[in-house]
N, CA, C and O of each residue as an XYZ file, in Angstrom:
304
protein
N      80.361    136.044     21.529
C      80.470    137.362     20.960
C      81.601    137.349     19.931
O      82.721    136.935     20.230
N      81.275    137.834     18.649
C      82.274    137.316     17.398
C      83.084    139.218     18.031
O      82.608    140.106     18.738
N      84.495    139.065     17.267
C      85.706    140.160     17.502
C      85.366    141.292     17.182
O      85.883    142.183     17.855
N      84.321    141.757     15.984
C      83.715    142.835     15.856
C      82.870    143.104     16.291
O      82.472    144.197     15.887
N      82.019    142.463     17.306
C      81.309    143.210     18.155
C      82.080    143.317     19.345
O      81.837    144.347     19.973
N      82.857    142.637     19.801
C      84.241    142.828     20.605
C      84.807    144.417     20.731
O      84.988    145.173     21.686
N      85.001    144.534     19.181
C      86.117    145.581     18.931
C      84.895    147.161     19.166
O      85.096    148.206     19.785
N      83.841    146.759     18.479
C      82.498    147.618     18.482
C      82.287    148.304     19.645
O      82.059    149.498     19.836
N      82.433    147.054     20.658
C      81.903    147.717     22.309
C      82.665    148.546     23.138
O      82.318    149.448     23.900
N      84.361    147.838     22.709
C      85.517    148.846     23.269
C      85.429    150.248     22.702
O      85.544    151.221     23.447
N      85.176    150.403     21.070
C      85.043    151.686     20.394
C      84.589    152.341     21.450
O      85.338    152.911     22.243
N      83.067    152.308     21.567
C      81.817    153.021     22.230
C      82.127    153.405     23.945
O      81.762    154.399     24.571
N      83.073    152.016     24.493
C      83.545    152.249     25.855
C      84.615    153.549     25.750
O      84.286    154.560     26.370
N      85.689    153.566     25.108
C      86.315    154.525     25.081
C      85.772    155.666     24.526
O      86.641    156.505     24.287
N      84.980    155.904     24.319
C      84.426    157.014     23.432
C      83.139    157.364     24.866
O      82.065    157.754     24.408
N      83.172    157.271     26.234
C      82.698    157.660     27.622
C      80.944    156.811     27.391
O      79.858    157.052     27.918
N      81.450    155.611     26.196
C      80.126    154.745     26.677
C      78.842    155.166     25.747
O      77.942    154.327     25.715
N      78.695    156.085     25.164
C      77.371    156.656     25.027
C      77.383    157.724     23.599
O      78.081    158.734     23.516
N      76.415    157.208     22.509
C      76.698    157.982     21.696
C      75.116    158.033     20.900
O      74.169    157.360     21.308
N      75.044    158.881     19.802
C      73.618    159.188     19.289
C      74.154    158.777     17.819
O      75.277    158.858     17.321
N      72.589    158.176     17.184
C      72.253    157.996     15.458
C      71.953    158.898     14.714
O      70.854    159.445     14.630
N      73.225    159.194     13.919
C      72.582    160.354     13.241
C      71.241    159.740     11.570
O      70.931    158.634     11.129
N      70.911    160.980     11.238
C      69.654    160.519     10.388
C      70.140    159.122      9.231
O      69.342    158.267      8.845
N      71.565    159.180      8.853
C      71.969    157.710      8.155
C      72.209    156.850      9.089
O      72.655    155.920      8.417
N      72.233    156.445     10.345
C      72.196    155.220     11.163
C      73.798    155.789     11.751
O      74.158    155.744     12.927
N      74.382    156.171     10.911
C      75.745    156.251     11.960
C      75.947    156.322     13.674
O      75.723    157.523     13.821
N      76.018    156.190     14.026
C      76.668    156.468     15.804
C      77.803    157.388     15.699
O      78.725    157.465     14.887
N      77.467    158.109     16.808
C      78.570    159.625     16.901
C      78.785    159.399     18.245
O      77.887    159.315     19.083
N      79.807    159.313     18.430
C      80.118    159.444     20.185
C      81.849    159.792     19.967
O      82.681    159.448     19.128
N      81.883    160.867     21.500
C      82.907    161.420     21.368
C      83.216    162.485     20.390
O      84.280    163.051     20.642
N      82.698    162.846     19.525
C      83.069    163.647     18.159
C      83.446    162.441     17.483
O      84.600    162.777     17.220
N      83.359    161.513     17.098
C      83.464    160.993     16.018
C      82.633    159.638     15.588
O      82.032    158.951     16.414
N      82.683    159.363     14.248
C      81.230    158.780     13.613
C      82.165    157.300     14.033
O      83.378    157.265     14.240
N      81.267    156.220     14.079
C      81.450    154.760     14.750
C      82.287    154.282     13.235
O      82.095    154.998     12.252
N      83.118    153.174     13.115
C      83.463    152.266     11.863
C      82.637    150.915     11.609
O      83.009    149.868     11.079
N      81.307    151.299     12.196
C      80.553    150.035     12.952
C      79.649    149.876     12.171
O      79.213    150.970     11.813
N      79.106    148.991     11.688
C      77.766    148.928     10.534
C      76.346    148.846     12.048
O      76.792    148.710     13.187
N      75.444    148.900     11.939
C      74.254    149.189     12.598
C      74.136    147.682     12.700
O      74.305    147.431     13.894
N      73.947    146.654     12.093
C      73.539    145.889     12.593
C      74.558    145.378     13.698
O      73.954    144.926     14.671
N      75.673    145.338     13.790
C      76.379    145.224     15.110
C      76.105    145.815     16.083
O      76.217    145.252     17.172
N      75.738    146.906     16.007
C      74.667    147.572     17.380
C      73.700    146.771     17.671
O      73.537    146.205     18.751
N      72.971    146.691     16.636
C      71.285    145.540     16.929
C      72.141    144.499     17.512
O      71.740    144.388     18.671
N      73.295    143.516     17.283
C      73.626    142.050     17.897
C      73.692    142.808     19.269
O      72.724    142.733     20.025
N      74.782    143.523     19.609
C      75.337    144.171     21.258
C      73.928    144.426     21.677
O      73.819    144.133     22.867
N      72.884    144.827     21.205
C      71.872    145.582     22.507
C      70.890    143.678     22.407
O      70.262    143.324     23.405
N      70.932    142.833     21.273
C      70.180    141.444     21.668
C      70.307    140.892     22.818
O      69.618    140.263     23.622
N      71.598    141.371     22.678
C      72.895    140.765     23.737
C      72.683    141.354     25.480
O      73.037    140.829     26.536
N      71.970    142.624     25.210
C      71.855    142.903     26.645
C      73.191    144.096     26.603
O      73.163    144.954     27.484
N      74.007    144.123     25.880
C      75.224    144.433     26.296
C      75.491    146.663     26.201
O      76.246    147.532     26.637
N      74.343    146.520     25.383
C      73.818    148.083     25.247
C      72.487    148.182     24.631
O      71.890    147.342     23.957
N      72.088    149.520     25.034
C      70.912    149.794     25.094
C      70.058    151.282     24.558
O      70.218    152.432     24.965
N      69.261    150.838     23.667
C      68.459    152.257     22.984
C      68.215    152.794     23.809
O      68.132    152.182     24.874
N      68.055    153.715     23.787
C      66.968    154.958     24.712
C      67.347    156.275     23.929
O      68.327    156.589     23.253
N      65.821    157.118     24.400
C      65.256    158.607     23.752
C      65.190    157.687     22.346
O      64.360    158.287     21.663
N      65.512    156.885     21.817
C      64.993    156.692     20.611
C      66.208    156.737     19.754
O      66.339    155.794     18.973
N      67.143    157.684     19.760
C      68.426    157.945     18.426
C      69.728    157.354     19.679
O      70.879    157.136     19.299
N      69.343    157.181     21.012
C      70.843    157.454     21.621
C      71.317    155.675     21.735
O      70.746    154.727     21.195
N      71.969    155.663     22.211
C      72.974    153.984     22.984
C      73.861    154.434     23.538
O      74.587    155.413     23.363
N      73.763    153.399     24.490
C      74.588    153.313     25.593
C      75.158    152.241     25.871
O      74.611    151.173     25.596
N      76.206    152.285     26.390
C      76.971    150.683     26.898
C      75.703    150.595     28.510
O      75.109    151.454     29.162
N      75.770    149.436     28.558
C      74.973    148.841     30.425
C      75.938    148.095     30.948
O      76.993    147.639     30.508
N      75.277    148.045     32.165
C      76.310    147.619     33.228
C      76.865    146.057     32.776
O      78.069    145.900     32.978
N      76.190    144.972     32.235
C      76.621    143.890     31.377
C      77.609    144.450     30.449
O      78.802    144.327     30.727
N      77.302    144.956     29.545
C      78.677    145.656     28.497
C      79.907    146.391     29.086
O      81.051    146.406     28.630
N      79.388    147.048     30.286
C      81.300    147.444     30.989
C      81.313    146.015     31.874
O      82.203    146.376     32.644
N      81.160    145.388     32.087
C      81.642    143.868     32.717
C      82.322    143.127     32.159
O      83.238    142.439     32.610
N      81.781    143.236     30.749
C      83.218    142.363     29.266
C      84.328    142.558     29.434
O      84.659    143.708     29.144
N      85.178    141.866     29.827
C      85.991    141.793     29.612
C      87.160    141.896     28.259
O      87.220    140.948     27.477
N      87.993    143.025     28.083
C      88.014    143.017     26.417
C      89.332    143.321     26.493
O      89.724    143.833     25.445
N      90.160    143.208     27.315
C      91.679    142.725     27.510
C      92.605    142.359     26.029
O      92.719    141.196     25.642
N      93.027    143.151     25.530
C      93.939    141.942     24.414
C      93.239    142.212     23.149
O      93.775    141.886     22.090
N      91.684    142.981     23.178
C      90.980    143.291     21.913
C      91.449    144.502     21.470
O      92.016    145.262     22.256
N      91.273    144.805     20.211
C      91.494    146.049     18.859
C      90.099    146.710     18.988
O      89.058    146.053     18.978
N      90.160    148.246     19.127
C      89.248    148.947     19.146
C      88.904    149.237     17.563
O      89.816    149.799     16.957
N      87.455    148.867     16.638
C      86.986    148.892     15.520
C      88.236    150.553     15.145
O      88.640    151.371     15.973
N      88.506    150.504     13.690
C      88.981    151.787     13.397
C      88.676    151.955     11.877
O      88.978    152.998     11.298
């Protein structure tokens, strides 16, 4: 797993895991829009590590809170 999808997954973890696409691809979770380009979402969910559903939403899965991410920079 390269540092920006590292930093990507902590974003989304601190932000209670779970966020929606708005109509430009962005991710919104928490009140605020991701610093994350979309295809780093597509690597994390290849990965198992989160997951589409309803179609616009993602979520971290139980593999993605298991990472260990100790010592990583949350994307900003």
């Amino acid at each position: 797993m390269t540092s920006a999808q590292k930093s990507a997954l902590l974003w989304l973890r601190n932000r209670n895991g779970d966020g929606m696409f708005d109509r430009n691809g962005v991710l919104l979770a928490g009140g605020c829009s991701a610093p994350v380009m979309r295809a780093t979402w597509n690597k994390l969910r290849d990965a198992g590590l989160v997951e589409v559903y309803n179609g616009k939403r993602l979520r971290v899965t139980e593999a993605g809170l298991a990472v260990d991410l100790r010592g990583v920079g949350e994307s900003s």
